[in-house]
C-alpha positions in Angstrom: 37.0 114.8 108.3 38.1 112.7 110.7 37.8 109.5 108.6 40.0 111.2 106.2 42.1 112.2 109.1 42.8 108.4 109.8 43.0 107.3 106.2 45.9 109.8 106.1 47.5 108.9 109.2 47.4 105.2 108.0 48.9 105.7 104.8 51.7 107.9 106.8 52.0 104.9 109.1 52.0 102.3 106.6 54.7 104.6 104.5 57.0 105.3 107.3 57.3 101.3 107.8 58.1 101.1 104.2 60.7 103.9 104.4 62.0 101.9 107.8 62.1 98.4 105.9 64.1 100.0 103.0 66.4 101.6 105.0 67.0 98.5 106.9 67.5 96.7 103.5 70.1 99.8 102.4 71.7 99.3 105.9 72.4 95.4 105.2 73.2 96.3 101.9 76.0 98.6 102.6 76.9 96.2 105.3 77.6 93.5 102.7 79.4 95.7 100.2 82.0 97.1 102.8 82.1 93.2 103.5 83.3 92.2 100.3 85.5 95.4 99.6 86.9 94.2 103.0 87.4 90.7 101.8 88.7 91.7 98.4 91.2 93.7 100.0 92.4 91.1 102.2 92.7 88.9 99.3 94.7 91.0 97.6 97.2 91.7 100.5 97.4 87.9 100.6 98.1 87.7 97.2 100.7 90.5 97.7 102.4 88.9 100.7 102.3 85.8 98.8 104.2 87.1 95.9 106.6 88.7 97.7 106.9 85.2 99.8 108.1 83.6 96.6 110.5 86.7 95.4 112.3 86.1 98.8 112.6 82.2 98.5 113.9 82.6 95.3 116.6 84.8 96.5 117.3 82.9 99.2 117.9 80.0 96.9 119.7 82.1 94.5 122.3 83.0 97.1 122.5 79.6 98.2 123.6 78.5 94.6 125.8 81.7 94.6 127.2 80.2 97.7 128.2 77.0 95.7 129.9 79.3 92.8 127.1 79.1 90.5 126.6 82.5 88.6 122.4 82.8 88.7 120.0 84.6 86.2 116.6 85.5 88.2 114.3 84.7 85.6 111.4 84.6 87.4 112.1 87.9 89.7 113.1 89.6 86.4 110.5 88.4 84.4 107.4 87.2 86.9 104.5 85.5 85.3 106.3 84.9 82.4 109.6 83.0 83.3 108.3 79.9 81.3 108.5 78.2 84.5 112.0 77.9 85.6 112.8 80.9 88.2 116.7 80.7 88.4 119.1 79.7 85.5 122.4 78.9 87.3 125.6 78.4 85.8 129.1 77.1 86.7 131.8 75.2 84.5 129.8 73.6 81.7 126.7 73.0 83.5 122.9 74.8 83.3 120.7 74.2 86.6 116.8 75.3 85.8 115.3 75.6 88.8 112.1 76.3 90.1 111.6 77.0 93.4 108.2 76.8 95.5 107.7 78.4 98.9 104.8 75.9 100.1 103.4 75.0 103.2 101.8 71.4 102.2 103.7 69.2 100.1 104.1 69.8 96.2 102.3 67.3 94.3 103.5 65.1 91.4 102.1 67.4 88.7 104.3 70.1 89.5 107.1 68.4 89.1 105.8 67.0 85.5 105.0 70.7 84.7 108.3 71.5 85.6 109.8 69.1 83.8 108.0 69.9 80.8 108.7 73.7 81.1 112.2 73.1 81.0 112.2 70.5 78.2 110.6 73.8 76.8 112.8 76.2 77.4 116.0 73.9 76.3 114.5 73.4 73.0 114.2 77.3 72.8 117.8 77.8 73.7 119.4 74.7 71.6 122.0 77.4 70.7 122.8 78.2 74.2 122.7 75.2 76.1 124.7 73.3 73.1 127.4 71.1 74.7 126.1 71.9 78.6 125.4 69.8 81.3 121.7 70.4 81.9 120.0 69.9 85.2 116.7 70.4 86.2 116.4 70.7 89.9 113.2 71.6 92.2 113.7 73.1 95.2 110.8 73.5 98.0 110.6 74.7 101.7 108.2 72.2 102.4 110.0 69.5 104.4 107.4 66.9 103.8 106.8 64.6 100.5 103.7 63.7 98.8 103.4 59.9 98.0 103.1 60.7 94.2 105.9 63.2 94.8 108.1 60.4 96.1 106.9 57.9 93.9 107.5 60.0 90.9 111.0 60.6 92.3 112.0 57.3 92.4 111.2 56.1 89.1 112.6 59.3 87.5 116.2 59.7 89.6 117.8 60.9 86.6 115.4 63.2 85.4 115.2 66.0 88.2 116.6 66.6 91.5 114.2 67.7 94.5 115.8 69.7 96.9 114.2 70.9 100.6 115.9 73.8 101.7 113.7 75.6 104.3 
């Protein structure tokens, strides 16, 4: 009896470390999961505070072309994701500015501006109707008050293609 006493008390033993270990391994579990709910959240109030980073730099260059008489459609404000690229139309006399504007820490880089430049080759085609007989410029505006080499580079051997603008 008490052999079997033992036997029992071992298997008790060796089933309460068992029940321990899994719990631990639950515990570290959960820990990792609030973790990356944690993270995820965080992630998304970056992207959020982002966002709304670039709504108010695009009103804030809106106004400043409002400040220069320029009456100015918020494409991308009014139509996000899928402004095509160019996130204020503005309009005085005969001319068209596209503009897209880009609330960055670090420099933009060259490919931006090619995208850019591409978007609103894009968009003019679209709008032949439109745009017929208008001054078109495309201008790029940043808050970034440094240049990229490419950036600079790209600038100078396309002077009548876009205009880069800092305005912080």
């Amino acid at each position: 009896m008490q052999s079997k006493y033992k036997k029992n008390n071992a298997q008790i033993i060796k089933l309460n470390k068992t029940i321990e270990k899994l719990n631990t391994e639950n515990n570290i579990l959960k820990y990792k999961i609030k973790k990356q709910k944690d993270n995820y959240k965080n992630y998304l109030k970056n992207k959020e505070n982002s966002f709304k980073k670039g709504q108010d730099y695009e009103l804030k260059i809106k106004k400043h072309f409002e400040s220069m008489d320029y009456k100015v459609y918020p494409n991308g404000y009014l139509l996000g994701k899928k402004d095509g690229g160019i996130d204020l139309i503005a309009y005085k006399n005969n001319e068209v500015s596209l503009v897209q504007c880009k609330c960055y820490k670090n420099p933009p880089k060259q490919e931006l501006l090619r995208k850019f430049i591409g978007d609103c080759e894009l968009y003019i085609k679209n709008n032949e109707n439109k745009l017929k007989n208008k001054i078109i410029k495309k201008i790029f505006v940043t808050s970034c008050e440094q240049k990229d080499y490419g950036v600079e580079k790209f600038l100078n051997e396309n002077q009548n293609i876009i205009t880069y603008l800092i305005l912080v």
